[in-house]
Every structure is written in structure tokens, then in C-alpha cells.
N, C-alpha and C positions, 0 to 999 in steps of 0.2 A: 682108483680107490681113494678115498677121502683119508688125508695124515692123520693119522692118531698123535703122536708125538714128536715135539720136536729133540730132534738130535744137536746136542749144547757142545761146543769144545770152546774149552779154556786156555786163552793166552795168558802165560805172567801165571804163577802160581808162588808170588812171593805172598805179603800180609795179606793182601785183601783178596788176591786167589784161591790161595788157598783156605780161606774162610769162603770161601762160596764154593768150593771142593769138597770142603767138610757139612755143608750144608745139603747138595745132592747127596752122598753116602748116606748121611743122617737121617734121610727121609723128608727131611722139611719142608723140600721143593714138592711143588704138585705132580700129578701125573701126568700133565700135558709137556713137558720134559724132562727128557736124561741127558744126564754125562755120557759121552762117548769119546771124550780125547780134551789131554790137556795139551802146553806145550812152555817150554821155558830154558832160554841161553845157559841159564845155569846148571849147569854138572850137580851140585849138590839136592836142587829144587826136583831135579826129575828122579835123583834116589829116592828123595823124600817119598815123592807120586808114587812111584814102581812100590815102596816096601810098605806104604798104607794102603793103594791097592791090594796088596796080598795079602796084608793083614784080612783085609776086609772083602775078598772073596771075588771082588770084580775084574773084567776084563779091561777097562778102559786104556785103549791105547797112551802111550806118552811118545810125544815128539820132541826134537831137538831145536826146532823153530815155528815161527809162525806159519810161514810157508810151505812148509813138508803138513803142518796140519790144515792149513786152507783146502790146500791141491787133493787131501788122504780122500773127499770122497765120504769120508765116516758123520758129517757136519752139515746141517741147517742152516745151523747159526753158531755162533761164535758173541765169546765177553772177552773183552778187550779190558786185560787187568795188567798194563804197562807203566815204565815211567812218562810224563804227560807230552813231550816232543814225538813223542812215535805214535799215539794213541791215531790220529789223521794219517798215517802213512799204512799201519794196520789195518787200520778202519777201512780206509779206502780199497787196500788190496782186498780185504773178504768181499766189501760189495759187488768189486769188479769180479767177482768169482762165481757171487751169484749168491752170496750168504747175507742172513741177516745180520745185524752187528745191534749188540748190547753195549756201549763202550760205558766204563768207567767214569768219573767228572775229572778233571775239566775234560772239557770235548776236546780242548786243545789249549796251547799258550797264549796263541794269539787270535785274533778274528777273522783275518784271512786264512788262518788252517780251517776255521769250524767251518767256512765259506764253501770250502773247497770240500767237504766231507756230505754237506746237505746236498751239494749238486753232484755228488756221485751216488749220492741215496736216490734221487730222483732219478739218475740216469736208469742206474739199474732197477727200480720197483722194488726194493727190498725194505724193509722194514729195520729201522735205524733210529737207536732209541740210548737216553743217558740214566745212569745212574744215581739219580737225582732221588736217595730213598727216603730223605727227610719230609719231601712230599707228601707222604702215604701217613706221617704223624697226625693223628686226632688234633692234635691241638691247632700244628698248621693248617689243618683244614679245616675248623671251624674260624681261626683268623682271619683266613681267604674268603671263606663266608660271610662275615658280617662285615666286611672292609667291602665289599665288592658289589652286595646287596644293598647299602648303602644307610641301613637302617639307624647307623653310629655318624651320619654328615659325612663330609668331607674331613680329608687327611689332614691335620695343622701341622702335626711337627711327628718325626720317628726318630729312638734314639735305641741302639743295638750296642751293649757293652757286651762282647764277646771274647772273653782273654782264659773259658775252660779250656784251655788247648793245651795246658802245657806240657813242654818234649824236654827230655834231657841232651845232654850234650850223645849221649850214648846212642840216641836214636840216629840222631844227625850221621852219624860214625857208621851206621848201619850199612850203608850205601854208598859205591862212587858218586851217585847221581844226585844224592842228597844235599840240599843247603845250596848249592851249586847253581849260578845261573845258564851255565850250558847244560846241564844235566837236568835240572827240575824246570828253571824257567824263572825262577819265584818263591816264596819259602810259604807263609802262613797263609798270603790269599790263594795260591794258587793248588797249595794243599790241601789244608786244612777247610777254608771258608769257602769253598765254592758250591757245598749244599746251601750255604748262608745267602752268598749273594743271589744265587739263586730262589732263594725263601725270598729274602727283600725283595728282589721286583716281583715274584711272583704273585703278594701278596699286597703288597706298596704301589707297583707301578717302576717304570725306570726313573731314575732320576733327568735331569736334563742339563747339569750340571753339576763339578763339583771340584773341593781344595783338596788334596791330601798331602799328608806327611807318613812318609813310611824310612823307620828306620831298621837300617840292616846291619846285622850280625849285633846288636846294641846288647843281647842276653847268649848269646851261643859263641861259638865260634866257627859262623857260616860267614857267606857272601852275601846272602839273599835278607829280605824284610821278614822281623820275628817282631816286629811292634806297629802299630799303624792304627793313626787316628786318620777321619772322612769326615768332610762335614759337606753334605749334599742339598741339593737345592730341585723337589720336584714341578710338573709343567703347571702346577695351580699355586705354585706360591709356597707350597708346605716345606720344612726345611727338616734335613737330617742330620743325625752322627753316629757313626758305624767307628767302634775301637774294636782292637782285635790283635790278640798278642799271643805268643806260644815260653812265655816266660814269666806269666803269672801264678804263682804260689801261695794262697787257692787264687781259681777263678771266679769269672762270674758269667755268668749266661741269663741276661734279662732284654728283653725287648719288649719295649711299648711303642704304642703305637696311638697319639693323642687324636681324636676327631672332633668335632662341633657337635659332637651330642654326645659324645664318652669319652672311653680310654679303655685300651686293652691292655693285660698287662703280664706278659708269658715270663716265667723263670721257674725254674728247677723245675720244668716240664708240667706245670701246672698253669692254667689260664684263667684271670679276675676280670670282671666286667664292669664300669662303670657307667651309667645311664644318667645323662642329666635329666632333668623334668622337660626341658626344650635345650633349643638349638641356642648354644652360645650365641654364635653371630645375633641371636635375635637379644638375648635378655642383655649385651654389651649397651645395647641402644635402646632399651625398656626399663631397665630398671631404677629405683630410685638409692637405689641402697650403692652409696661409695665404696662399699665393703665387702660386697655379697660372696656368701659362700653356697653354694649349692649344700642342700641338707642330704642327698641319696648315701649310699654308703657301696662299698666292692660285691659283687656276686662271686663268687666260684662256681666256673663251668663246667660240669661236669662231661667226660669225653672217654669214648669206649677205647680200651686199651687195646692197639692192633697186632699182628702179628710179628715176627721177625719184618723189619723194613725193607731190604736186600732181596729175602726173598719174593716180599709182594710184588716188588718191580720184575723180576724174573720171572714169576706166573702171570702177569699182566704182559710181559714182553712175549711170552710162549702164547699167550689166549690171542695176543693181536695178530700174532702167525695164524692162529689155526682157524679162528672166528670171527677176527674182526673188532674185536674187543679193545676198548681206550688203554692207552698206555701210560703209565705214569709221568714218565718225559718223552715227549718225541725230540726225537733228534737236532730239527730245527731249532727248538727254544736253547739249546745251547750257546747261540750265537749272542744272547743278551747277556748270562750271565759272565762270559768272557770279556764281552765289550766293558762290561763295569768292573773288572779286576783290571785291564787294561789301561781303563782311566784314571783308577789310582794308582796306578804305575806311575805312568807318564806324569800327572799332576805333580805327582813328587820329585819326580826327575828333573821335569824342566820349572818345579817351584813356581807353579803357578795354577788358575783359573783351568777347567778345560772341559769342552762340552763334549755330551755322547749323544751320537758314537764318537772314539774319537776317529783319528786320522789314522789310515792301517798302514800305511808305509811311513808316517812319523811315528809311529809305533814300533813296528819291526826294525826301524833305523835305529832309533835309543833302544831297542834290547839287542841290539846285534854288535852294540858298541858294549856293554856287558858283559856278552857273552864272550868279545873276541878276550876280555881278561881274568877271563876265568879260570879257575887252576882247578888241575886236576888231583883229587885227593893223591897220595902215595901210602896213605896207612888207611885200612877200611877192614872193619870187624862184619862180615857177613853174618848176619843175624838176622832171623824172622822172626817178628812181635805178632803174636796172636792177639786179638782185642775180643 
């Protein structure tokens, strides 16, 4: 008989689990899956489960670990909503079980974890997919349109001032794992920006070099990077800078993106379009005028407002189960956007130049000198932040 529905269990039902907890109950998710089991370390996390299932009338089993829910039999599939060092160790054991796996972003810390997660996807046939929801944005997709259809020229220069992130020290506080480089890995890029860096190349292309500066604990009192300038250099010459901070009060969120025949230009979630009359490179070397200003003026693109983003990846991850159906991220492309939080790692570490990919064992070697000094919080306010 042909599956009607996929059967969902949820690891992790801290912030972001349990917002995709509350979106099954809600209705929001499609009918091509159900919740059928969450699971979570924490004592507090699974009263939470237990006494809003009862509020709300369901059966849904809760587990004690990842493993009692892989093994339960009651599961398809399985989301993967952990801190990010376990996310490949999870991931992996569902596949090996025979489950598909939704994981969360990052796919992993490093690039030899995401390696090692794509070829146990392959091993087993299962269908292995990131949470990459900023994809399904109108506006990102109309950027990835006209950047990649080529109708705006070639890329000259990208510059992403990204610093709406900001956390209080409270958040930080939230968590053992938090701020921490044994526990998180990383602080703003490996939390917060990894739908970003993932937008950048998705949309950009990878870079093929680049400088960074990342400083850590400069706003909070973490270990990890809460500030960090990039300045990138792609394979045709075009050059970038990516800011990106969690200690800016207000932020900003603008990305443009210059071409030889335009300019794109996204903030506050709205998209402007610039068309010159021709191809820069041509009128540099035609024209007579020292001065010239192109006369065109901004369009505003208008872009159909889409559903919850979370859940479109969730019913595009259930449709690719049941039909066949394109996924919003496959699992694979995880590998790029880690390589490029990687390389601003490293860049700033060893204070220099550094090409991507970079190098995966001089990589895991300077995070593992990090991590050997990392301290373990002794005061931690356990708190779930709903967004």
C-alpha cells in the first residue's frame, strides 16, 4: 500500500523544537505528516511535551533520548533540533536506522562532520535534508533569479551588513552549551548566520577566497565571536563584505548585490531593482562624458508573501518522501555553507589570507585547541525563548 503520511519524531524540543511542536498541533503542517514522538535530555523539556499534549488531546509519545525514539518503531522520519556538535552523530544514527533525517542548520561545526553525514545519507537511501527556511523567502528567490539568469551582468562587488541579531547576555546564560566553544562551536556565525551564509553562496556563488576578523566575547560575556567583519574575493574577480554581529542596538539587515547592468538591493525584507540602460563594462570604454551618471532610477519588486518558512521546508521534506518532490535543501549543499563559516574561523585565527575549501584537519586542529580551553559554565538559568 502506498504511504499516505509521514510519521515525524522530534529530537530537542528546546527553542526551536518546540516551535515546530507547536506548529504540528497548530495545524500548520500539511497532511502529508504527523507528529508521533518527540524526545529530549531534559527533565523539564519532556513535562513541558507530556502536559501540552494533554492540554491538547494527543497521544504523541515523549522519550528520554534520541535513541529510545529512533529504535520506538513509531518514526519515518525524524528533525534533528540539537545543540550543533551532535547534530552528525544524531543525524547519522537515524539514517543508519533506516530514517529520514530533517536536521536543523548548521549540518554540522565542521566540514568533515557534514562529509561524513552526506555519505551515510547515500549509504542508507534516505532522504536527508537542512533546514535552510530562509530559502523559501520571496525575495531570496527572486535574487537567486535574476543573479543566476544573468539578465543584471556579472557580479562586481556584494556587501551584507548583517548585525539584526542582537542577544542579551540572558540568552547566552540560557544554556551550558551556549557562547561556548566545546558546547556550540562558535557563537554568531555558527548560530545565528548560517541561513545567511547559506543565502550568500546560494545566490552569490562561493567565494574563493577570503580575510576575516572575528572578535570574540567583544559585546557579551561568551568565549565565542559576537562581532565579525569578511571581506571576500569571488572566482570572477568580484569582491565582498559580510559584517555580522549579535551586539548591535538597532541592527541592520541590507544586502546588495552590484552587477554590470544593475543593483539589487534587499532590506527590511523588501527588494529594489536597478537597471542601467547597458552594460557598464561597455559604456566605461564608450562614453564621452568624465562624469556620467546613469539617469534610470530604483524599481520596487513586488513579491508574494509566503507561508510560515519552517513549515514549507517540512512539507517539501514530507512531499520528497512520499512523491518525489524537490526539497528546499538537500542535505548535501550543507557542506558549502559550513566550509565558508569555517573559513572565517580559521582566517581570523591564523590572521591571514585563506582559500575554500579550507584545509579540514587544519581546521579541526585550531578548533580543538579552543575547545581543549573552554570552560564549562557553573551558573546556567534554563530558560526556553519562544520566537
Amino acid at each position: 500500500m502506498e504511504q499516505k503520511r509521514v510519521r515525524m519524531g522530534i529530537i530537542g524540543i528546546g527553542n526551536m523544537g518546540s516551535g515546530h511542536v507547536k506548529s504540528f498541533i497548530e495545524g500548520e503542517v500539511s497532511g502529508d505528516v504527523v507528529l508521533t514522538a518527540v524526545a529530549d535530555l531534559r527533565k523539564s523539556r519532556r513535562e513541558w511535551a507530556k502536559e501540552y499534549f494533554r492540554k491538547n488531546c494527543t497521544d504523541i509519545v515523549v522519550f528520554d533520548d534520541d535513541v529510545s525514539l529512533i529504535k520506538s518503531g513509531l518514526c519515518d522520519a525524524v528533525m534533528v533540533e540539537i545543540p550543533h556538535y551532535d547534530h552528525p552523530e544524531v543525524s547519522i544514527r537515524a539514517l543508519e536506522h533506516g530514517l529520514h533525517v530533517l536536521c536543523e542548520k548548521p549540518a554540522g561545526v565542521y566540514a568533515k562532520q557534514v562529509r561524513q553525514m552526506n555519505e551515510a545519507a547515500k549509504k542508507s537511501g534516505c532522504v536527508f535534508a537542512l533546514m535552510f527556511n530562509m530559502r523559501t523567502g520571496a525575495v531570496y528567490k527572486k535574487m537567486r533569479e535574476l543573479v543566476c539568469s544573468g539578465e543584471l551582468g556579472e557580479i562586481k562587488r556584494v556587501n551584507w551588513i548583517l548585525t539584526d541579531w542582537y542577544r542579551s547576555q540572558i540568552y547566552y546564560d540560557s544554556g551550558d552549551w551556549r557562547g561556548t566553544w566545546d558546547g556550540e562551536g562558535g557563537g554568531v556565525l555558527v548560530n545565528q548566520c548560517p541561513h545567511n551564509l547559506d543565502l550568500l553562496q546560494w545566490i552569490c556563488g562561493m567565494p574563493v577566497r577570503l580575510r576575516s576578523f572575528c572578535h570574540e566575547g567583544k559585546w557579551h560575556n561568551i568565549e565565542v565571536e559576537d562581532d565579525v567583519t569578511v571581506y571576500m574575493e569571488f572566482p570572477n574577480g568580484a569582491t565582498g563584505v559580510f559584517v555580522t554581529s549579535t551586539g548591535d542596538l538597532p541592527g541592520t539587515d541590507r544586502f546588495e548585490i552590484l552587477l554590470t547592468k544593475g543593483k539589487l538591493v534587499c532590506e527590511k525584507g523588501k527588494l529594489e531593482c536597478y537597471r542601467l540602460k547597458e552594460d557598464e563594462r561597455v559604456t566605461m570604454f564608450t562614453t564621452q562624458d568624465g562624469f556620467y551618471r546613469d539617469s534610470g532610477e530604483y524599481e520596487r519588486i513586488e513579491t508574494e508573501p509566503g507561508k510560515n518558512a519552517r513549515v514549507e521546508v517540512i512539507d517539501a521534506f514530507a512531499g520528497n518522501i512520499l512523491r518525489g518532490t524537490p526539497l528546499v535543501a538537500d542535505g548535501q549543499e550543507g557542506i558549502n555553507e559550513v566550509n565558508l563559516a569555517n573559513a572565517i574561523h580559521l582566517s581570523s585565527w591564523l590572521k591571514q589570507e585563506v582559500s575554500i575549501p579550507v584545509d579540514e584537519d587544519i581546521f579541526l586542529q585550531e578548533l580543538s585547541k579552543h575547545r581543549a580551553v573552554s570552560k564549562r559554565k557553573t551558573e546556567v538559568k534554563e530558560i526556553t525563548f519562544f520566537q
